[in-house]
C-alpha positions as CSV (number, residue, x, y, z in Angstrom):
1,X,51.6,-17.6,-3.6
2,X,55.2,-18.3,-3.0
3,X,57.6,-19.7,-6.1
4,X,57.8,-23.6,-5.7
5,X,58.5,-24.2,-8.9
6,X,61.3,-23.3,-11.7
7,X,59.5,-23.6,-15.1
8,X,61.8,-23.6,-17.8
9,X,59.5,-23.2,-20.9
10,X,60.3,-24.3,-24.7
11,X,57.7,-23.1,-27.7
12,X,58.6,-25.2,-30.1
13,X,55.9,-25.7,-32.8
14,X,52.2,-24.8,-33.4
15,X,49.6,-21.9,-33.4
16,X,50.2,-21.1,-29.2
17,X,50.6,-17.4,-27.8
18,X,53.9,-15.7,-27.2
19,X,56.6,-17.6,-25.0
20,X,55.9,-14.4,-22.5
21,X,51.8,-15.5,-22.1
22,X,52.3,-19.4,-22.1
23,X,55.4,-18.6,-19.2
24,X,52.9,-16.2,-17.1
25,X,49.9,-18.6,-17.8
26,X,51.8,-21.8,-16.6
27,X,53.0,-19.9,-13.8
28,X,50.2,-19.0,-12.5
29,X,48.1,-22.3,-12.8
30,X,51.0,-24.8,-11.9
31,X,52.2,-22.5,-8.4
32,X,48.1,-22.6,-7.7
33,X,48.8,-26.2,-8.2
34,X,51.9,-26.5,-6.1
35,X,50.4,-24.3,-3.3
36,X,47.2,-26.7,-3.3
37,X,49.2,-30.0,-2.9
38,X,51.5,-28.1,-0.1
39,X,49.1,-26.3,1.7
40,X,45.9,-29.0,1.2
41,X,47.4,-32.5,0.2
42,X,51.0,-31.7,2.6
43,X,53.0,-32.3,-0.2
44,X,56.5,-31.8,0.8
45,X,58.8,-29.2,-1.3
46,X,62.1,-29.0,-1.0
47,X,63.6,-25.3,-0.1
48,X,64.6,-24.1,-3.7
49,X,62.6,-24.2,-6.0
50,X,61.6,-28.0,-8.6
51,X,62.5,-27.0,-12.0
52,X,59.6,-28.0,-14.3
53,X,59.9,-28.3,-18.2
54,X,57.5,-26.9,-20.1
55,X,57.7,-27.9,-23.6
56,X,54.6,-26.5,-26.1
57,X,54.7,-28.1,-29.6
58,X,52.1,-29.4,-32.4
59,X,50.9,-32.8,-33.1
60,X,53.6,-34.6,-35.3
61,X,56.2,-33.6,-32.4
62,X,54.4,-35.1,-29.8
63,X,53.3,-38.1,-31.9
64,X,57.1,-38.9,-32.1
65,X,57.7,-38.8,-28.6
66,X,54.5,-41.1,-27.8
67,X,56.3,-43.5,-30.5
68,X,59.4,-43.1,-29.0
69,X,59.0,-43.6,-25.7
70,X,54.9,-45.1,-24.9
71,X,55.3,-47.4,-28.3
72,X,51.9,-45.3,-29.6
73,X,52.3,-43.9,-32.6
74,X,49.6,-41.0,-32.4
75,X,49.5,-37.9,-31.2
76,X,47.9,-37.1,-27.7
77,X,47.4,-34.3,-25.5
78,X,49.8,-34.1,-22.8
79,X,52.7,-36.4,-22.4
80,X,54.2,-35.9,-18.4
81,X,58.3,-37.3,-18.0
82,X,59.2,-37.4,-14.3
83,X,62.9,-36.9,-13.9
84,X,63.1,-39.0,-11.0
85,X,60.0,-41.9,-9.9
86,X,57.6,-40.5,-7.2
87,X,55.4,-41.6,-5.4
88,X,52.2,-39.4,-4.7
89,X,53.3,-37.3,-1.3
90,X,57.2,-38.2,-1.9
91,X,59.5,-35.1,-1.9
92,X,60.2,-34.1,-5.4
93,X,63.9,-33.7,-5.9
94,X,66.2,-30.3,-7.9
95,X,64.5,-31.7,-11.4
96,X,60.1,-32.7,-10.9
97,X,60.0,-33.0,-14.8
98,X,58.7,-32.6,-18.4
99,X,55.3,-31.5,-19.2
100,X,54.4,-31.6,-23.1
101,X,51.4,-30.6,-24.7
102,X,50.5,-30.7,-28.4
103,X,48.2,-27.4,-29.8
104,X,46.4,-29.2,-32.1
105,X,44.9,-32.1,-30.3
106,X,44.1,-29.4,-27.5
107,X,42.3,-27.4,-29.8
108,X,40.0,-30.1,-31.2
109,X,39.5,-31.4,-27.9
110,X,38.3,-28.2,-25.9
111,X,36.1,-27.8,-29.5
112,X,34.8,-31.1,-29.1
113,X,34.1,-30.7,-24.9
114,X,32.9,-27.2,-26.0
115,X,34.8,-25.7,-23.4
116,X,37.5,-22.6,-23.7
117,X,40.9,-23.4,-24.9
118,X,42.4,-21.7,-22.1
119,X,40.3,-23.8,-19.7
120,X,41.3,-27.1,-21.5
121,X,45.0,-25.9,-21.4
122,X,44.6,-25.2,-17.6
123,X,43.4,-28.7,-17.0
124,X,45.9,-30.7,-19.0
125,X,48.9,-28.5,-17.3
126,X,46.9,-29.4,-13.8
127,X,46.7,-33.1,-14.8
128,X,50.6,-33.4,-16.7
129,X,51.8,-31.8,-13.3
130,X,50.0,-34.4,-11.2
131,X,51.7,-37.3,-13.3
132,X,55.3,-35.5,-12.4
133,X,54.3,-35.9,-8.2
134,X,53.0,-39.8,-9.1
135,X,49.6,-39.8,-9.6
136,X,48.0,-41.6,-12.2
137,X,45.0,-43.0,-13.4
138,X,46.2,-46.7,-15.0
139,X,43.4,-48.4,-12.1
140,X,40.1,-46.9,-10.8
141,X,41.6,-46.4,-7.3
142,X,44.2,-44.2,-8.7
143,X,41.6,-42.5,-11.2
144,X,39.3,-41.5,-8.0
145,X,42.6,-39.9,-6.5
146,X,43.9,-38.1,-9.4
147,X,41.1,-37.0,-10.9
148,X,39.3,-36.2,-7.2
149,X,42.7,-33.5,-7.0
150,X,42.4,-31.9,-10.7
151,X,38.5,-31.3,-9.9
152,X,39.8,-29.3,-6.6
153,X,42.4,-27.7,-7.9
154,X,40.4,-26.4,-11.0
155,X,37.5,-25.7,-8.9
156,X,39.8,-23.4,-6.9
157,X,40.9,-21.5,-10.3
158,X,37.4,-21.3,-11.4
159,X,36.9,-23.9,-13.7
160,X,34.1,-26.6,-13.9
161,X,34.8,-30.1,-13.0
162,X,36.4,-31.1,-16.8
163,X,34.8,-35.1,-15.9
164,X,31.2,-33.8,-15.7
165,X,29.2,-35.4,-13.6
166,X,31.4,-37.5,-11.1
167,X,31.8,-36.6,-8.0
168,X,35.4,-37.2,-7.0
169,X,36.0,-34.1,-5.3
């Protein structure tokens, strides 16, 4: 696996593991990610390594950024800032982006899909990293795509395909 990426990592609030765990978890699930969409999807990378924000907080932080900036005032799972627009198999420039996910909300969701919190983690990184090369999921078209990638790419890590049923892969 070769280093794509440059994740700077902020634990800011909330009941997560040691900065040193979350750094070698993300590391190891967002290169898998980068190495899939270079190797698999020929995403183009520049020759130094994208620097990648990680940010790990709680609920009422990230419920002030969705008010702030997406006019929703709730929390949510993952919020994903590009530093730069892409489009899905541009070449990411010296900054790819923000990735922020709130413990809480993670926690009662992997409860709720009765799946491991480490697995649910794993898929929101997966999917806040896919918003950073472009993808999204605002039309079905998009959804297929986007989704069709996260099922592959978790597949490939060993997880189960987090929309059930649907075939996208």
């Amino acid at each position: 696996m070769s280093d794509r990426l440059d994740i700077q990592l902020s634990l800011e609030e909330g009941d997560w593991q040691t900065e040193e765990v979350l750094a070698a978890f993300a590391r190891r699930v967002l290169e898998h990610a980068a190495t899939h969409l270079a190797e698999k999807e020929r995403q183009p990378f520049s020759k130094q390594p994208v620097e990648v924000s990680l940010v790990f907080t709680n609920d009422a932080a990230i419920r002030e950024i969705n008010a702030e900036w997406r006019e929703q005032d709730k929390p949510t799972n993952v919020l994903s800032f590009p530093a730069f627009p892409l489009a899905p198999g541009g070449k990411p420039g010296p900054m790819l982006g923000d990735i922020i996910l709130a413990e809480e909300t993670l926690r009662r969701e992997a409860l709720d899909l009765g799946v491991a919190f480490e697995d649910h983690l794993t898929h929101l990184l997966v999917h806040g990293f896919l918003h950073l090369f472009g993808y999204d999921h605002m039309t079905e078209e998009e959804a297929a795509v986007m989704e069709g990638l996260e099922i592959r790419i978790l597949a490939e890590l060993g997880l189960e395909n987090p929309y059930g049923d649907d075939d996208r892969n």
